[in-house]
N, C-alpha and C positions, 0 to 999 in steps of 0.2 A: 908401747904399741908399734908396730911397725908400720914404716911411711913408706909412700912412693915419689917420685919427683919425675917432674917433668917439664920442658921448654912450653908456656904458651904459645898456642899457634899463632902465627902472621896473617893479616890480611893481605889476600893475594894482589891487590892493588897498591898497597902501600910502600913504598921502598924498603926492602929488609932492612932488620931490627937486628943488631948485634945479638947473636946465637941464644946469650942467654942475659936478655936484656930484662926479661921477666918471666918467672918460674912456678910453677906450682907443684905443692909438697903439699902429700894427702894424707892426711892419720885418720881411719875413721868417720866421722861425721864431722871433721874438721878439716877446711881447706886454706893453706896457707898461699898468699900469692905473695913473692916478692920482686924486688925490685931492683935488679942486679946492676948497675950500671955506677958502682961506688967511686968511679975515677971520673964519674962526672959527677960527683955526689948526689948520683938517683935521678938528675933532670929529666925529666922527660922530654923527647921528642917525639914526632909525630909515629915514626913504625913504633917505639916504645908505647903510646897511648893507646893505639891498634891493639897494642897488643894486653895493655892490660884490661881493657875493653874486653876482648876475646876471653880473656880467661875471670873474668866474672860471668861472661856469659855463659861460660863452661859452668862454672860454678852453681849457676840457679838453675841450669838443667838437668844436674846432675841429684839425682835421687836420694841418692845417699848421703848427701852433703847436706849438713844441717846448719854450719857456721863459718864464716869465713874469716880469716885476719889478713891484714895488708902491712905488710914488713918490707923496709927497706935496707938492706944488706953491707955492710961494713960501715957503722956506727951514723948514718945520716939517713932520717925516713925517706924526705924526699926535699931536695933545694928548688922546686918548680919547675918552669917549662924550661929548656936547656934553647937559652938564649942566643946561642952561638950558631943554632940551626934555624932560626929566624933568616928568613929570604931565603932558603935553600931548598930541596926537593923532600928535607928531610923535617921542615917546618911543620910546626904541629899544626893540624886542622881546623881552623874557625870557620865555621858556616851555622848559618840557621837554626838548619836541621842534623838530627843523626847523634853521633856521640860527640861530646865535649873536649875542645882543645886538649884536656887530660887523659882522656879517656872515657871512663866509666863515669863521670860526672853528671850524665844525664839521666843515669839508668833507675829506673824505678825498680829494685827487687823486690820480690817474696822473702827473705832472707838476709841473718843481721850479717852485719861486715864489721868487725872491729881493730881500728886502728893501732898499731901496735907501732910505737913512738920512739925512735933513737936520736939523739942528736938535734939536727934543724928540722922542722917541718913547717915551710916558709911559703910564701908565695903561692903559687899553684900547689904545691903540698901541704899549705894550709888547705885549703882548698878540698885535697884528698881527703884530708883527715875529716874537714867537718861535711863532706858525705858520706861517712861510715857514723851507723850508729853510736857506738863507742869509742872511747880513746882511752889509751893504757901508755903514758909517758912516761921514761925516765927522768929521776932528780935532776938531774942536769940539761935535760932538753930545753928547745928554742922555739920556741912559736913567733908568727910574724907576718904582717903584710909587707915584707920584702921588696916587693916588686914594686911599693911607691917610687922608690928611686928612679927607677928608668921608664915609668909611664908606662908599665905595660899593666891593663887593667883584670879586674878582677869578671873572669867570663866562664869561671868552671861552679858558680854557684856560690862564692864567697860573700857576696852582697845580701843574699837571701839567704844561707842558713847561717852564718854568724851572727844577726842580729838576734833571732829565733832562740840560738843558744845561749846569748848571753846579752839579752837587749840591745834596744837603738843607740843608749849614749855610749856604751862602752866598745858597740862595735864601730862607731862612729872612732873615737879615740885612737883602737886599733887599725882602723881603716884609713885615716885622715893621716897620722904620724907614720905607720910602718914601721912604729916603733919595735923592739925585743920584747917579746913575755918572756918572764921567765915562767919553768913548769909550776913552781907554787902559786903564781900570781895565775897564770891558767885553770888551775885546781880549783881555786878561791871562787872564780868569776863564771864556772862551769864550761867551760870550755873543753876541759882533760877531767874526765870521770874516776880517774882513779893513777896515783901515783906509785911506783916502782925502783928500787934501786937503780944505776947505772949496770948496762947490758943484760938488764932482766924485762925489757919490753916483750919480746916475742915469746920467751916461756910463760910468762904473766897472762899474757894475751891470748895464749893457746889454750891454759888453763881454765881462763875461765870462758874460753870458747867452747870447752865441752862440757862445763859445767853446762851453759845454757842449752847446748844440745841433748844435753839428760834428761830435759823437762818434754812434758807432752808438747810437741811442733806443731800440731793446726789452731790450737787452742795460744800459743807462745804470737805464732806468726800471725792469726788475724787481731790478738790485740796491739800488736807493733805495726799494722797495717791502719790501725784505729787513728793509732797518735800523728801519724803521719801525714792521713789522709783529712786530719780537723782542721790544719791550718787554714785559716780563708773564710770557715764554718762560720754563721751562728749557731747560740747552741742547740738551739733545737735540730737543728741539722746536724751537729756532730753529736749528739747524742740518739740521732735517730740510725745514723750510719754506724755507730757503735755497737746498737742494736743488731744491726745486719750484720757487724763480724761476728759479734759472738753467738750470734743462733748456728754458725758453722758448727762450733767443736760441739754444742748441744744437741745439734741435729745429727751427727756424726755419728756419735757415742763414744765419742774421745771424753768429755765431761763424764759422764754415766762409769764411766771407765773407772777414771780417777776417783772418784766415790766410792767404787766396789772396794779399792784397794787401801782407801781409808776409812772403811768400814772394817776390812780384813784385819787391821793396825797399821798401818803402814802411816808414815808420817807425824807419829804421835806428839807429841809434847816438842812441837817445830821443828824436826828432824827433816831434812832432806834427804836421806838418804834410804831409802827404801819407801 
């Protein structure tokens, strides 16, 4: 299929972001953002968060766009927040409110994001990873609370969706040590959903980006809104809210749909493909 590419925009307040500090490549109902900045190995700084901030925003306004992956560009997803811009004008953003020292870390989408995994994805790129739905790592990859070292804490959601994904004592373990996972030990303890050769993250990631975009989207996105939104729940409360997403695609006639066309044949003997 053929793609387009394009520089995320800047926040007009924010001190420019080197040109192509982060990028979006569109195939389809597939939106790739990546993370240009490989000679700092992906750190983010603050126009860099801006910016990748802006281009998920893009991403879930855009109609057309049914899945997103986040790629970081010459072999490192992302080494965290680029320390070196710490006290500077270029210092990533901690405040209360608004978007997260990383960026997008705050952002509640409508829409999955899948992590698409090269190299270290450490620190605050932990971080990135575990708010995207999925993750797609290479054998070789590094996962890590990195940033024990130097005391800079975890504030882009690492505290809360690490345990969520792989329990209290283990995320304690990783949390307390900032120890190296390796990706198999990642794999094992659900942290990384699915493993991939060395330099096959992003075509991995894409792939099954559209795979998931093939399937009917109001009915996909309110039950991925379901799992989401249960944390905190009892269950009669996430089971009542359940309720409410899924009267969406039935009240829609996106379900009724699906029906027709598995009535027609379509799907038969566990075929996805028609």
């Amino acid at each position: 299929m053929a793609t387009t590419s394009e520089p995320a925009g800047a926040t007009p307040s924010a001190p420019p972001a080197e040109p192509d500090s982060v990028r979006i490549e569109r195939d389809g109902p597939v939106t790739t953002v990546i993370l240009g900045r490989p000679g700092a190995r992906n750190a983010v700084d603050g126009p860099t968060a801006a910016r990748l901030a802006d281009a998920f925003r893009a991403f879930e306004a855009d109609e057309d766009a049914s899945v997103a992956v986040l790629w970081g560009e010459g072999g490192t997803f992302c080494a965290g927040a680029d320390l070196k811009a710490v006290g500077t004008d270029r210092g990533n953003r901690v405040t209360a409110e608004g978007d997260g020292p990383m960026g997008p870390t705050r952002m509640d989408l409508t829409k999955p994001v899948i992590a698409a995994i090269s190299g270290h994805a450490v620190a605050g790129g932990l971080e990135l990873a575990l708010w995207c739905d999925l993750r797609v790592a290479e054998e070789d990859a590094t996962l890590g609370v990195f940033c024990r070292r130097w005391g800079v804490p975890l504030i882009d959601g690492g505290t809360v969706r690490l345990p969520r994904l792989v329990g209290e004592s283990r995320a304690m373990d990783l949390i307390l040590t900032g120890r190296p996972v390796t990706a198999a030990e990642a794999h094992a303890i659900g942290l990384v959903n699915r493993l991939v050769p060395p330099g096959e993250a992003r075509r991995a990631a894409e792939r099954l980006a559209h795979e998931i975009a093939g399937f009917p989207q109001l009915c996909l996105r309110h039950d991925r809104l379901s799992v989401r939104e249960q944390h905190g729940l009892g269950e009669r409360e996430a089971l009542a809210a359940e309720y409410r997403h899924g009267l969406v695609p039935l009240t829609a006639g996106e379900t009724q749909a699906g029906a027709d066309r598995f009535a027609a044949g379509a799907g038969r003997h566990g075929s996805f493909t028609g």
